[in-house]
N, C-alpha and C positions, 0 to 999 in steps of 0.2 A: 627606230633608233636601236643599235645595238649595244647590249650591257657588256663593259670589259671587267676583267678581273681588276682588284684593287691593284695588283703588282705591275702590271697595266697600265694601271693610271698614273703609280709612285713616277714609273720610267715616260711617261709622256710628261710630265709636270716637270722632270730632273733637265730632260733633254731641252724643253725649253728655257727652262732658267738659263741651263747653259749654252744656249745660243743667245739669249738676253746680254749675256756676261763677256759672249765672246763680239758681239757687234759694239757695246758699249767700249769695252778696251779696245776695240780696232778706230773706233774714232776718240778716243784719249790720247790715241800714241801716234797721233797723224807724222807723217813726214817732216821733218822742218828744213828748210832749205834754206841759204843765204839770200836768195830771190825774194825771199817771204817779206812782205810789208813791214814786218816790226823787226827785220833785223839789217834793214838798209835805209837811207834819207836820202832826197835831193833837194837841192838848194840851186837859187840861181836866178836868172834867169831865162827867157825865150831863146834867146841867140848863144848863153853861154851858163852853163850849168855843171851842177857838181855832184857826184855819184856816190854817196861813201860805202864805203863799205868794211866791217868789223870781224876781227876774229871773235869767236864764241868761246864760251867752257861753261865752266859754275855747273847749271844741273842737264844743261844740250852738251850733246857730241859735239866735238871740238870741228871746227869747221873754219877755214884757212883762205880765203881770195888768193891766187893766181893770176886771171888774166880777165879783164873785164875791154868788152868790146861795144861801142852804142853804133845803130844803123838809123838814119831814115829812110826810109823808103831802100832802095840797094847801094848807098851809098854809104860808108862809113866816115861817121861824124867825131870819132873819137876811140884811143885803145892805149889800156896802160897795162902794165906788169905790175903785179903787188907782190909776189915774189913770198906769199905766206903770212904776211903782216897787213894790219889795218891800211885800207886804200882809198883814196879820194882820186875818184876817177873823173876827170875833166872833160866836158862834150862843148866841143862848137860847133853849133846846130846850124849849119847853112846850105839851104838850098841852090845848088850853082844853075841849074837850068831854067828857077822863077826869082833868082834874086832872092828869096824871100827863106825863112826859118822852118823846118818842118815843125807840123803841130802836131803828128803822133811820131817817137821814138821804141826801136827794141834797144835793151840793151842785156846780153847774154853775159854770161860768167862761167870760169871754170874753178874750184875751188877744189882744196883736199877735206877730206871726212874723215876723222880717227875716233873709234868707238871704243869704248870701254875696254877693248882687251887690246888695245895699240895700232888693231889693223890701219891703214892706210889706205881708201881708196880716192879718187879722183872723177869728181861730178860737174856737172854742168845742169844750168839752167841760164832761165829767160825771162822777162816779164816785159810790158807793152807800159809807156808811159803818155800820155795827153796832156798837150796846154792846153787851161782853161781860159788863158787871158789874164789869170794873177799866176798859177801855181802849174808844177807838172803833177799830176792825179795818176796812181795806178788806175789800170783799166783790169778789172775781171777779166780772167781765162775761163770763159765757158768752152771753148770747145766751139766747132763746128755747130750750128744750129740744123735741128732737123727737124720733120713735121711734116703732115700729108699737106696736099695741096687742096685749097678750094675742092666741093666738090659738087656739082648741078644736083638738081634732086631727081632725076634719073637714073644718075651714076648711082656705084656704091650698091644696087641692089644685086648682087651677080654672085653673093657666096665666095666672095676672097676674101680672107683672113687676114687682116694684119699685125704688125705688133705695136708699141705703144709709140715706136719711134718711126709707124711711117711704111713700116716693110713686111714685104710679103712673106708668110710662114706657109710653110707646107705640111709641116709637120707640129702642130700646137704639143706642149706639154700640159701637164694635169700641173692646176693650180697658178699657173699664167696667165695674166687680164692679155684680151686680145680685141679687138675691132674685125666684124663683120655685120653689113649689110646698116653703116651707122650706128650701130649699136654696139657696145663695149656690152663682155662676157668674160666667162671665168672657166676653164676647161674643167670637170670635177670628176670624171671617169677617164 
């Protein structure tokens, strides 16, 4: 093991804190969007339901509904103007080719955003909604899933690298957990 100078050590110690400081405030100050679960309800029922949706202020960016749109499947089920002001968007949920109600809905938004020095931009989002049989439930956005596939215990001995998500590196960086040959590694040269 190599001995550093103390001044050395001050500037690794600083540098990490403040990487500490800068990962903690980037998840403090996440995004807040109208989509977001705590700043929308739905009410209703299966076949006929209600969207709300609110202007914000107090200590969020000011944030204004426009135009809110619900789809099942590629059908649209429902589309109102809010025109800037709090909106109760009405969806009737009917499937016309099984007779029957969709049981997952999107329903997107486009709203205005005014930040602290007046700017004015115009956002959009989305979120997925599931009947349970009492209630409509946000559903998580994870994202697309990804992951290696099964793999026989033959395969896999061949010296391919991959990354944590599945995919092949050609090129590892130092300090990157990586999968080859089954076994998870840590590149350190």
């Amino acid at each position: 093991m190599k001995n550093i100078s103390k001044s050395t050590g001050y500037l690794i110690v600083a540098a990490f804190w403040l990487s500490i400081c800068l990962l903690w405030s980037t998840k403090t100050q996440a995004q807040i969007t109208l989509c977001d679960s705590n700043m929308t309800y739905t009410t209703g029922s299966q076949y006929q339901l209600e969207i709300a949706f609110a202007v914000t202020g107090n200590s969020l960016p000011v944030m204004a509904p426009l135009y809110a749109i619900t789809y099942g499947g590629q059908s649209t089920l429902g589309e109102d103007s809010c025109f800037g002001q709090p909106c109760n968007h009405i969806v009737y949920n009917y499937n016309m080719s099984t007779g029957m109600p969709y049981d997952t809905i999107t329903t997107c938004l486009s709203y205005t955003l005014t930040d602290t020095l007046g700017y004015v931009d115009t956002m959009s989002c989305c979120f997925n909604q599931v009947w349970d049989g009492q209630a409509w439930l946000r559903m998580a956005n994870m994202g697309t899933p990804t992951g290696i596939e099964e793999l026989m215990k033959h395969e896999g001995m061949n010296n391919i690298i991959y990354d944590m998500l599945g995919r092949e590196v050609i090129n590892p960086i130092k300090g990157v957990m990586y999968i080859r040959n089954n076994k998870k590694f840590i590149v350190v040269r």
